[in-house]
C-alpha positions as CSV (number, residue, x, y, z in Angstrom):
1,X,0.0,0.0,0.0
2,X,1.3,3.9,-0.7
3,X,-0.4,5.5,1.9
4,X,0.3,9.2,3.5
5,X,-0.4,10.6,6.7
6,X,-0.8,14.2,8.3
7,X,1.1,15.6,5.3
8,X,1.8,19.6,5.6
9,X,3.2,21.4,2.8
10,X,4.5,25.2,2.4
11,X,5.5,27.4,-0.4
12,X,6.1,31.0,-0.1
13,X,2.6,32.8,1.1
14,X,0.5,29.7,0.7
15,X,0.1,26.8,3.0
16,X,-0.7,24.0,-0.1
17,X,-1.6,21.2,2.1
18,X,-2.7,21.1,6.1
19,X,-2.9,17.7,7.5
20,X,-3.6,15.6,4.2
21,X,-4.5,12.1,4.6
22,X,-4.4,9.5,1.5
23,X,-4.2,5.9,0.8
24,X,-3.8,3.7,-2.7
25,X,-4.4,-0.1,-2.6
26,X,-2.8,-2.3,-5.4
27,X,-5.2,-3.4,-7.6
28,X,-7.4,-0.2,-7.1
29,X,-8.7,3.0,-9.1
30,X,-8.7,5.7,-6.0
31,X,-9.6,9.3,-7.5
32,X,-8.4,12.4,-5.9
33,X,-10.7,15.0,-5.9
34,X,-11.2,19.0,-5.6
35,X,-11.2,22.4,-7.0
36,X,-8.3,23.5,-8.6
37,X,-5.8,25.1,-5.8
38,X,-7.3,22.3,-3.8
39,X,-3.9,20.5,-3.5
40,X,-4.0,17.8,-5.6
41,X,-1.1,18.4,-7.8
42,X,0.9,19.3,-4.9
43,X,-0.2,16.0,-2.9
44,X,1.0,13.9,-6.4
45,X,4.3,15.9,-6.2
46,X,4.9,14.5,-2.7
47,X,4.1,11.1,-4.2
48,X,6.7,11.4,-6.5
49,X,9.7,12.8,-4.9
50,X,9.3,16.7,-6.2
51,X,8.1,17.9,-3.0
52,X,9.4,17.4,0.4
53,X,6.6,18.4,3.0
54,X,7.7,19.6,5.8
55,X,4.7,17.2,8.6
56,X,3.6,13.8,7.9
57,X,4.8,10.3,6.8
58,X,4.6,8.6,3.6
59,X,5.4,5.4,3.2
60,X,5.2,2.4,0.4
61,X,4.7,-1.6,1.8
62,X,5.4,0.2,5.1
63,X,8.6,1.9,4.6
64,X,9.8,5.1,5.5
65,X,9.6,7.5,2.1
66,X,9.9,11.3,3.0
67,X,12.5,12.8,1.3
68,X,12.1,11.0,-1.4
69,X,14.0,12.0,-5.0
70,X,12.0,11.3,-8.4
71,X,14.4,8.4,-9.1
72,X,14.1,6.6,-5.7
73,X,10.3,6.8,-6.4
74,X,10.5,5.5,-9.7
75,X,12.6,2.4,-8.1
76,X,9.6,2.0,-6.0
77,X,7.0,1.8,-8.4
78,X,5.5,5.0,-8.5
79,X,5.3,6.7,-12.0
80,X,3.0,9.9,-13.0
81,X,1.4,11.2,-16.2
82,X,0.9,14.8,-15.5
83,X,-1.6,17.0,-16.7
84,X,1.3,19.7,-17.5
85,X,3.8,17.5,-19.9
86,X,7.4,17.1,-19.0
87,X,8.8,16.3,-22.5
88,X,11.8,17.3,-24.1
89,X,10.1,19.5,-27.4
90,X,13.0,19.1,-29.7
91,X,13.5,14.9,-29.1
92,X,11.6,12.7,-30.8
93,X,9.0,10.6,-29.4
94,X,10.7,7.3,-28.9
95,X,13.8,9.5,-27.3
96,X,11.2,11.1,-25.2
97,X,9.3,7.5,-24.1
98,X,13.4,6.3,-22.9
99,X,14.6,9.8,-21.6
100,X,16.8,9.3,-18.6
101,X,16.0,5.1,-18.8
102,X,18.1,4.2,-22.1
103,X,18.4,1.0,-22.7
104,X,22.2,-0.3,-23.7
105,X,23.7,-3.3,-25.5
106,X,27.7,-3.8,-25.0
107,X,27.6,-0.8,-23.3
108,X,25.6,1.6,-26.6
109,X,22.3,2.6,-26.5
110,X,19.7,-0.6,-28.0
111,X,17.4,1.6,-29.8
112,X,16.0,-1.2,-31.3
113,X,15.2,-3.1,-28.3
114,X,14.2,0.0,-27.1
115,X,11.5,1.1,-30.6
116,X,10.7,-3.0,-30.3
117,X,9.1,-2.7,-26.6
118,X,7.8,1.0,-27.0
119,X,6.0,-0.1,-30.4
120,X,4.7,-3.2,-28.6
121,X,2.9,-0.8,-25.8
122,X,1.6,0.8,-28.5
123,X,0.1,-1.7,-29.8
124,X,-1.1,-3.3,-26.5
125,X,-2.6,0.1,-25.9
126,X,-4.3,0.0,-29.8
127,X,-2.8,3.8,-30.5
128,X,-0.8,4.9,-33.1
129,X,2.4,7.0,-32.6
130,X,5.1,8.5,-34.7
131,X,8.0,7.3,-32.8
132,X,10.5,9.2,-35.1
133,X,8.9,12.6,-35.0
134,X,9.7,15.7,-33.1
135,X,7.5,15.8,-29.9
136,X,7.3,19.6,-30.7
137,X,4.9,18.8,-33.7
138,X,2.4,16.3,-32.0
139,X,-0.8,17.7,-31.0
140,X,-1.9,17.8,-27.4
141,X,-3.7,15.0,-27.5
142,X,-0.6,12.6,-29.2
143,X,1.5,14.3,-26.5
144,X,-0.6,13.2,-23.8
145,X,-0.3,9.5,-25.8
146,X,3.5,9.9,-24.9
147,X,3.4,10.8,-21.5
148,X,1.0,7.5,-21.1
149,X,3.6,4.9,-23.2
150,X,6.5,6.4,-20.9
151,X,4.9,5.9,-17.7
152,X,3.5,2.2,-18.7
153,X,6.6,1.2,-20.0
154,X,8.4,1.8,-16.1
155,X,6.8,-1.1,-15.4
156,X,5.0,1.2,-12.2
157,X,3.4,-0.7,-9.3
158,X,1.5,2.8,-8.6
159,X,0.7,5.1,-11.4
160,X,-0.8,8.5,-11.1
161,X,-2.9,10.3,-14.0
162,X,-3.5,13.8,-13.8
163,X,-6.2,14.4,-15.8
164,X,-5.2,12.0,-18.9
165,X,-8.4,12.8,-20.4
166,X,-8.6,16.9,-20.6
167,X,-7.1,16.6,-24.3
168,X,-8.9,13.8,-26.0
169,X,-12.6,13.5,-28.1
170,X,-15.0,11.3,-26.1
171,X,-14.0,8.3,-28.6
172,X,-10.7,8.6,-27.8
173,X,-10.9,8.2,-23.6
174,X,-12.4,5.3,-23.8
175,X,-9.5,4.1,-24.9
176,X,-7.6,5.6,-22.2
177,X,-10.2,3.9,-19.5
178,X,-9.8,0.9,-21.0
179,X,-6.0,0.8,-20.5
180,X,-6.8,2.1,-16.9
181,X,-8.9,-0.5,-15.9
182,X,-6.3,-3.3,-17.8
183,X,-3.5,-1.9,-15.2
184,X,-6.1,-1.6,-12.2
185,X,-6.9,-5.6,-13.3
186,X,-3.1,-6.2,-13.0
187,X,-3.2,-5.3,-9.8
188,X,-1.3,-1.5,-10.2
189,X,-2.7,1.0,-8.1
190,X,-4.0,3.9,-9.7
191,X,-4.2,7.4,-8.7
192,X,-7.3,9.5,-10.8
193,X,-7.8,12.4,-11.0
194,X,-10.3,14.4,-13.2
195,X,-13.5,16.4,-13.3
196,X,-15.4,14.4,-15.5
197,X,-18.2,13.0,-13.2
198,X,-18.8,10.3,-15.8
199,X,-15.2,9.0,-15.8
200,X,-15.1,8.9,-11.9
201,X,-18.3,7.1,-11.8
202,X,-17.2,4.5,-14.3
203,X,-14.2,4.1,-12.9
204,X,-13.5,5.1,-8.4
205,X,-13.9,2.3,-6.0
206,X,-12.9,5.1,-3.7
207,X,-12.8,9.2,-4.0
208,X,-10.8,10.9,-1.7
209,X,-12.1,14.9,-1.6
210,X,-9.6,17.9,-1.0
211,X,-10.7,21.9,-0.2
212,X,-8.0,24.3,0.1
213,X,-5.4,22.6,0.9
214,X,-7.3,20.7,3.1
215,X,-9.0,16.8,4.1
216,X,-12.4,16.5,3.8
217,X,-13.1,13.0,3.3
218,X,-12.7,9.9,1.3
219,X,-16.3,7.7,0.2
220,X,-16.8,4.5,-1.2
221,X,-17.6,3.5,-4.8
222,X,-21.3,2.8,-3.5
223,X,-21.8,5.9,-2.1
224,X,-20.5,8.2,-5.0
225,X,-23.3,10.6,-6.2
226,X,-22.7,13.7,-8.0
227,X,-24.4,16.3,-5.6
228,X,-22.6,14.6,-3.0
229,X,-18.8,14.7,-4.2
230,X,-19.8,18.9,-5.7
231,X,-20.7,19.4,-1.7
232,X,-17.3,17.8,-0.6
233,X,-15.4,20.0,-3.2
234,X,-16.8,23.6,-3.1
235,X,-18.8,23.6,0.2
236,X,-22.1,24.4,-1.4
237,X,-24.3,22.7,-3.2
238,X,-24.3,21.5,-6.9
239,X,-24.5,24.5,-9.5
240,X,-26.3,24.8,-12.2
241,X,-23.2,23.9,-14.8
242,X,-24.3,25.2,-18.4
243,X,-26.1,28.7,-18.1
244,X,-29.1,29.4,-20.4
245,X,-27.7,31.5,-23.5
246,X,-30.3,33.9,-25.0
247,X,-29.6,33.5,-28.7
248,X,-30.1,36.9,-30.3
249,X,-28.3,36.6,-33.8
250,X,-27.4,39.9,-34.5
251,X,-25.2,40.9,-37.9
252,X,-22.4,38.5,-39.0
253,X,-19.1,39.1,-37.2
254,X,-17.3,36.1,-39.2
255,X,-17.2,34.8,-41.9
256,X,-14.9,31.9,-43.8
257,X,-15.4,30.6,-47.2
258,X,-13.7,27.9,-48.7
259,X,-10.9,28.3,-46.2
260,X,-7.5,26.2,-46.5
261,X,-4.4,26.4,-44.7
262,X,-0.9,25.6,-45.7
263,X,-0.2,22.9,-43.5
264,X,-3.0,21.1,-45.2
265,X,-4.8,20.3,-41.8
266,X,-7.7,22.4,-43.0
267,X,-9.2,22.0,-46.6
268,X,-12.2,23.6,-47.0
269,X,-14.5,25.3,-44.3
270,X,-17.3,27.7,-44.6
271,X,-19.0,29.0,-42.2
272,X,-20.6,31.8,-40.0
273,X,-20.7,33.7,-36.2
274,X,-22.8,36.4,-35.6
275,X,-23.5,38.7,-32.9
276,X,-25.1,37.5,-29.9
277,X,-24.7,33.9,-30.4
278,X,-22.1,31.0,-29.4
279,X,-21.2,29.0,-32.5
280,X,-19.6,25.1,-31.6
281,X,-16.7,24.0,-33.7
282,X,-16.5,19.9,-32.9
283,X,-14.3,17.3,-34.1
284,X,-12.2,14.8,-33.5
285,X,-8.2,15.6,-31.9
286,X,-6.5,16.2,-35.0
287,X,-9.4,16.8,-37.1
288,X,-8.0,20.5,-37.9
289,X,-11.1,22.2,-36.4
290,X,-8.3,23.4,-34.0
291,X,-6.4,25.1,-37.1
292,X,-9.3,27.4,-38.4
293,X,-9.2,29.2,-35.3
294,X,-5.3,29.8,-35.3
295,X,-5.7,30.7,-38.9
296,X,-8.8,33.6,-38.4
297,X,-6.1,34.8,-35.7
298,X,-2.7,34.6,-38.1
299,X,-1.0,32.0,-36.3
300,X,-1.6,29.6,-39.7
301,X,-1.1,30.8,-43.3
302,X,-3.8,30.6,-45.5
303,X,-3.5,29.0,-48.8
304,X,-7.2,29.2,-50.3
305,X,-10.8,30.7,-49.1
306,X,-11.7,33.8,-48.1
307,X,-12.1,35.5,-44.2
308,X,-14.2,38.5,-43.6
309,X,-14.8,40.6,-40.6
310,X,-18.1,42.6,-40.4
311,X,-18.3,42.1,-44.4
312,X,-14.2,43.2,-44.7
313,X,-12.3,40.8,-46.2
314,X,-8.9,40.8,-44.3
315,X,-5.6,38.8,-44.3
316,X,-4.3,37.8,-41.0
317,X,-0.9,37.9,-40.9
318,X,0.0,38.4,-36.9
319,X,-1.9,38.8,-33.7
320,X,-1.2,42.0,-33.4
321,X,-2.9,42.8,-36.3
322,X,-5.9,40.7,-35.4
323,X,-6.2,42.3,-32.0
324,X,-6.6,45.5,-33.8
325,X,-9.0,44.2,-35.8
326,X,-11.1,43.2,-32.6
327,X,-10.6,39.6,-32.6
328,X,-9.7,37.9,-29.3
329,X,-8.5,34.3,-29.5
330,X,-7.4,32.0,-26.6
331,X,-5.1,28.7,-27.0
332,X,-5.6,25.2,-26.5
333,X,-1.9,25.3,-24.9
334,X,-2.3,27.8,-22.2
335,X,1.3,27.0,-21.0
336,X,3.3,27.0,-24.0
337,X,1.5,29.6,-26.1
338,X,-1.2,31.6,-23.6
339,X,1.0,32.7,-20.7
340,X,4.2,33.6,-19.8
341,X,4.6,31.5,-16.7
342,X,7.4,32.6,-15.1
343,X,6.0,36.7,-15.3
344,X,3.3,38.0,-12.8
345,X,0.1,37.5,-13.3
346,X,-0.9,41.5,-14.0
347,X,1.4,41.3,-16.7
348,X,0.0,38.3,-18.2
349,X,-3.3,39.7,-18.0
350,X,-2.5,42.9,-19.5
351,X,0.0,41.9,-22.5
352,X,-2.4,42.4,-24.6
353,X,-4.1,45.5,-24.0
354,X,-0.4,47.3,-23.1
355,X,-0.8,49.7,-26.2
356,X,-4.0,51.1,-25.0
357,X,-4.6,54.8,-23.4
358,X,-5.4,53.1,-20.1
359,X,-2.1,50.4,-19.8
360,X,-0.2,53.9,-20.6
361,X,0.6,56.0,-22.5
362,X,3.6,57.9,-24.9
363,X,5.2,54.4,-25.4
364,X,5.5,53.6,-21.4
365,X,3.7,51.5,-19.2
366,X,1.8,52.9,-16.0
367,X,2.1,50.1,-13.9
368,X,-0.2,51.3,-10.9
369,X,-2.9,51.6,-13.6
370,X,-1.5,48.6,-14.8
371,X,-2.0,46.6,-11.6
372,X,-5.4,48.2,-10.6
373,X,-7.0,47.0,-14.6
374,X,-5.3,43.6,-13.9
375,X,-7.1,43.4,-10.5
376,X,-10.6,44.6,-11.4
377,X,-10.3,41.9,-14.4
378,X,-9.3,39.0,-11.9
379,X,-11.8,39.7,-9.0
380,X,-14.5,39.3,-12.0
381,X,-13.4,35.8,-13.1
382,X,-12.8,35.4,-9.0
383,X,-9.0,34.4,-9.4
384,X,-8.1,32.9,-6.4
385,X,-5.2,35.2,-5.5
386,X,-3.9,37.9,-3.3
387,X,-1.3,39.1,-4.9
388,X,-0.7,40.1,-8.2
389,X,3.2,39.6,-8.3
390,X,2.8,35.8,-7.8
391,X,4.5,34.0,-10.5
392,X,1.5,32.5,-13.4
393,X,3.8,29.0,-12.6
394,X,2.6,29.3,-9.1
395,X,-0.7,29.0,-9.5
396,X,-3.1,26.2,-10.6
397,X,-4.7,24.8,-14.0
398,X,-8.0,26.6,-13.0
399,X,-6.6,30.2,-12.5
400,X,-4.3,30.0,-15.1
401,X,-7.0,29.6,-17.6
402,X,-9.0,32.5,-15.5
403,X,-5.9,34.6,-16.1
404,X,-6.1,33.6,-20.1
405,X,-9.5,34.5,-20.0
406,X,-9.4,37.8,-18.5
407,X,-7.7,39.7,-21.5
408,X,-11.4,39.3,-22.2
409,X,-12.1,42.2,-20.0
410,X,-9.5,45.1,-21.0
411,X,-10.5,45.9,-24.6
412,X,-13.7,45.7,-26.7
413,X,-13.6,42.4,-28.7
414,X,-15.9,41.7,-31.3
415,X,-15.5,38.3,-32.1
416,X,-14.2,35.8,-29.3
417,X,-12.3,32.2,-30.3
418,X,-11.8,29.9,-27.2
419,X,-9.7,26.6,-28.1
420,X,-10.5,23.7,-25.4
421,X,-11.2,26.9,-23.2
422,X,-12.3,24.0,-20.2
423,X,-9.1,21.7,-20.2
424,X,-8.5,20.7,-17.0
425,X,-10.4,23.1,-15.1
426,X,-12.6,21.7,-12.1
427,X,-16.4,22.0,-12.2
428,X,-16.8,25.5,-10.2
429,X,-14.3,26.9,-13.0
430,X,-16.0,25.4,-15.9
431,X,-19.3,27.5,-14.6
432,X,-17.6,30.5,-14.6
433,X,-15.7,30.2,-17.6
434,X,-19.4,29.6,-19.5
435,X,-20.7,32.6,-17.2
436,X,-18.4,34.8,-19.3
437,X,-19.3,33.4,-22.3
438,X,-22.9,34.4,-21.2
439,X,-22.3,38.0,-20.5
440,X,-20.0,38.2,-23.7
441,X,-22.5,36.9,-26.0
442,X,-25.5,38.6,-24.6
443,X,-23.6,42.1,-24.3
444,X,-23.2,41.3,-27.8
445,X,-19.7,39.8,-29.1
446,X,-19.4,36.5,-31.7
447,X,-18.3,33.5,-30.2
448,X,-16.5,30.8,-31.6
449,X,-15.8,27.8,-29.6
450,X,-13.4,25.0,-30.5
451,X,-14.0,22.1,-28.1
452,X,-13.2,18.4,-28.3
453,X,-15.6,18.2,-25.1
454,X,-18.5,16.5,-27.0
455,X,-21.2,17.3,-23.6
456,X,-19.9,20.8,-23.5
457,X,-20.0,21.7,-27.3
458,X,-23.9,20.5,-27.5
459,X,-24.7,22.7,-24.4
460,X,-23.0,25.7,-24.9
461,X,-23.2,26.3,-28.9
462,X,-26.4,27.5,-30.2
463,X,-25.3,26.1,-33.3
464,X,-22.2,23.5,-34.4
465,X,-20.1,23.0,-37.0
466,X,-19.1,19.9,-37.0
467,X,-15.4,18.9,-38.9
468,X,-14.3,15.6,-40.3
469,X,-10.7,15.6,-42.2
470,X,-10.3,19.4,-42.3
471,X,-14.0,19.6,-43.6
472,X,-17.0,20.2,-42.3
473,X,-19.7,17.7,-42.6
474,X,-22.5,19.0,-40.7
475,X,-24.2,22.1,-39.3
476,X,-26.7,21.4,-36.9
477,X,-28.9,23.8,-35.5
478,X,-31.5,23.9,-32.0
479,X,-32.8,20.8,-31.9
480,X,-30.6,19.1,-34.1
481,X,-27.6,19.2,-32.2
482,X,-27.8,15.9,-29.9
483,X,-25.0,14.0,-28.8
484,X,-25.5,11.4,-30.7
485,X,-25.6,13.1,-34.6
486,X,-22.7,15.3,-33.5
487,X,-20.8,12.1,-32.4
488,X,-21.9,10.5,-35.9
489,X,-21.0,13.7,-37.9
490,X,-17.2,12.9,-36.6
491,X,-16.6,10.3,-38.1
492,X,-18.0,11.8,-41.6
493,X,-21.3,10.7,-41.4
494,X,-23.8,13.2,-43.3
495,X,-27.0,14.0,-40.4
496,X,-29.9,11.9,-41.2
497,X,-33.1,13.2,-43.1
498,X,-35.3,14.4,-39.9
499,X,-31.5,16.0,-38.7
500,X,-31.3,18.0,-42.0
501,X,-35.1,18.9,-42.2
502,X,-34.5,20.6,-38.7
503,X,-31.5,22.4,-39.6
504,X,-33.1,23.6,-42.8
């Protein structure tokens, strides 16, 4: 058994966990539970050597492990897949899947003992992975895939997985829950953790609940109910999750005909946002639904097809230019592309509204003003912070997105783009993220959101696009838009006739 007890952690200004209690069986699926900032990462950082608390014991098969590095843990079974990746971007991905583990023959590396084994987890796990390619060119969801192969091939008698799910379609977790229950069958202990009440509820035989930092309790499989475990985590009782979105189509804001990049990822999309309404674009990881965004916001180059803004054709060529143009787009990646991690988080919130009268003004920043727009921004999206200096790489998954999200605030954006704007963000977060969504649409922006979270893209959008190959294959409007036709439509599947004569 891996069990802790009365573990206490520190860091400067915050007291991350008071008195935490937690214990794995072999052979179980134990899912550790809470808001973000609740502690969780923190408590699997103990786990695996990166954090030495300063109260407690931990111990695995009953002996002593505080002070624990990463290797000794690794020697001992334990292995994570975290929700942040720690890959080397400019290795490929069979380097990556060995990194620090080589394998040697007479004293050289065995790279093909080492591609023989790694293609044979592959296999086991039925996904498909460029071993030769440059991690830095995977999408977030074959990134993930890596992270999984690396930590199943350490041959882990505990294995922790930090949200494994936040990047992937619905098809694709099932995948990833089947491999989880295989191990938990094996008898390896599994750490969960997610927000996804349907994943914890196929898969806990226990739940373990943090609050700030803080205990509250652990329940049994039978006694797992959805009101129940929102209680445990926020305090209060469950929330309404998806708001109700007036849909008041105004003029068109966007428009795309016939678009094409020139990675080739997207061949030929057409479609509309207008004002006052929330348009879903749905697909499949890797689909390139992702890429039509990136390209309306000039981080792609387009090849064919046509992009006009309030009946303007433009060009994107930067983001500079598309901020200017009132576009406002947020990334999938918040930590390699949204946020400067190791900057405060005022400046993060206001790098993008820095050439505007308010920030300052004759080329220099006023950074009282500065700080004051950056607080007013956060205490709408409730950011759970204090202080304003604190380092972005401080804080958790949650509030860094909130931070993302609150460049919303400073300038006047016409048309909004959020990529996977919910990725591992607990359930209290996810309800204010769509909150804003709310208040944007009905104060009158465009919003286009790009979401691989199949429950989340029926109940937000008012309408969907749905993308198959780089090309869309449905638009489905109220009543239309069920789970199951936009689950059909990915895979290239035409609606049906009573689906068409409703979106007509």
């Amino acid at each position: 058994m891996l069990e802790l007890n009365g573990i206490t952690k520190r860091f400067p200004g915050v007291l991350a966990l008071d008195d935490v209690q937690f214990q794995l069986k072999p052979g179980e699926i134990h899912v550790l539970f809470g808001e973000n900032g609740a502690g969780k990462s923190t408590l699997v950082n103990v786990m695996v050597g990166n954090h030495r608390p300063e109260k407690g014991s931990y111990k695995i098969d009953g002996k002593n492990m505080l002070g624990l590095s990463p290797a000794v843990a690794r020697k001992n079974g334990v292995s994570a897949v975290f929700q942040e990746f720690s890959l080397a971007p400019s290795l490929t991905v069979l380097d990556n899947i060995w990194l620090g583990r080589e394998l040697t023959k007479f004293g050289r590396i065995d790279r093909k003992r080492m591609r023989a084994l790694a293609q044979a987890k592959l296999a086991e796990m039925r996904t498909n992975l460029p071993l030769d390619a440059i991690t830095s060119t995977l999408s977030r969801a074959q990134k993930q895939q890596t992270e999984i192969v690396k930590a199943l091939l350490q041959h882990a008698r505990y294995i922790i997985f930090d949200e494994p799910t936040a990047s992937l379609a619905d098809v694709e977790v099932q995948n990833v829950l089947r491999i989880i229950k295989e191990l938990r069958d094996q008898g390896v202990g599994v750490v969960y953790i997610s927000h996804r009440m349907r994943e914890i509820r196929e898969l806990a035989e226990r739940v373990t609940v943090l609050r700030n930092g803080k205990y509250v309790g652990t329940i049994e499989q039978d006694e797992i109910e959805e009101d129940r475990l929102v209680s445990m985590m926020t305090g209060r009782s469950m929330i309404e999750l998806f708001p109700n979105v007036r849909h008041m189509p105004g003029k068109e804001v966007l428009s795309i005909s016939n678009l094409a990049t020139e990675s080739g990822g997207v061949r030929d999309v057409s479609l509309e946002v207008r004002a006052g309404e929330i348009v879903g674009l749905a697909g499949l990881v890797g689909c390139g639904k992702g890429r039509v965004g990136r390209a309306c916001f000039g981080l792609e180059s387009v090849v064919e097809g046509n992009i006009f803004l309030k009946g303007v054709p433009v060009s994107p060529r930067s983001p500079s230019q598309m901020l200017k143009s009132g576009v406002c787009y947020f990334p999938s990646d918040r930590g390699a592309e949204g946020l400067c991690l190791n900057r405060p988080i005022s400046e993060n919130i206001t790098m993008s509204d820095l050439d505007a009268p308010k920030t300052g003004k004759w080329g220099l920043i006023d950074l009282n003003r500065e700080r004051e727009r950056a607080q007013r921004a956060a205490e709408r999206l409730k950011l759970s912070t204090d202080n304003m200096g604190t380092r972005v790489e401080m804080l958790s998954g949650g509030n860094k997105q909130k931070i993302l999200l609150a460049r919303a605030l400073l300038r006047n954006f016409d048309l909004f783009i959020f990529d996977e704007p919910t990725v591992g963000v607990d359930i209290g977060a996810k309800a204010e993220i769509y909150q804003l969504m709310r208040d944007l649409t009905e104060a009158g922006a465009a919003i286009l959101v790009i979401s691989s979270d199949l429950e989340e893209v029926v109940h937000i959008s008012h309408r969907i696009y749905s993308i198959h190959e780089g090309q869309v294959v449905a638009d489905l409007r109220e009543g239309a838009k069920t789970e199951e036709r936009v689950l059909a439509s990915f895979f290239g599947k035409q609606p049906d006739t009573e689906t068409q004569e409703i979106a007509q």
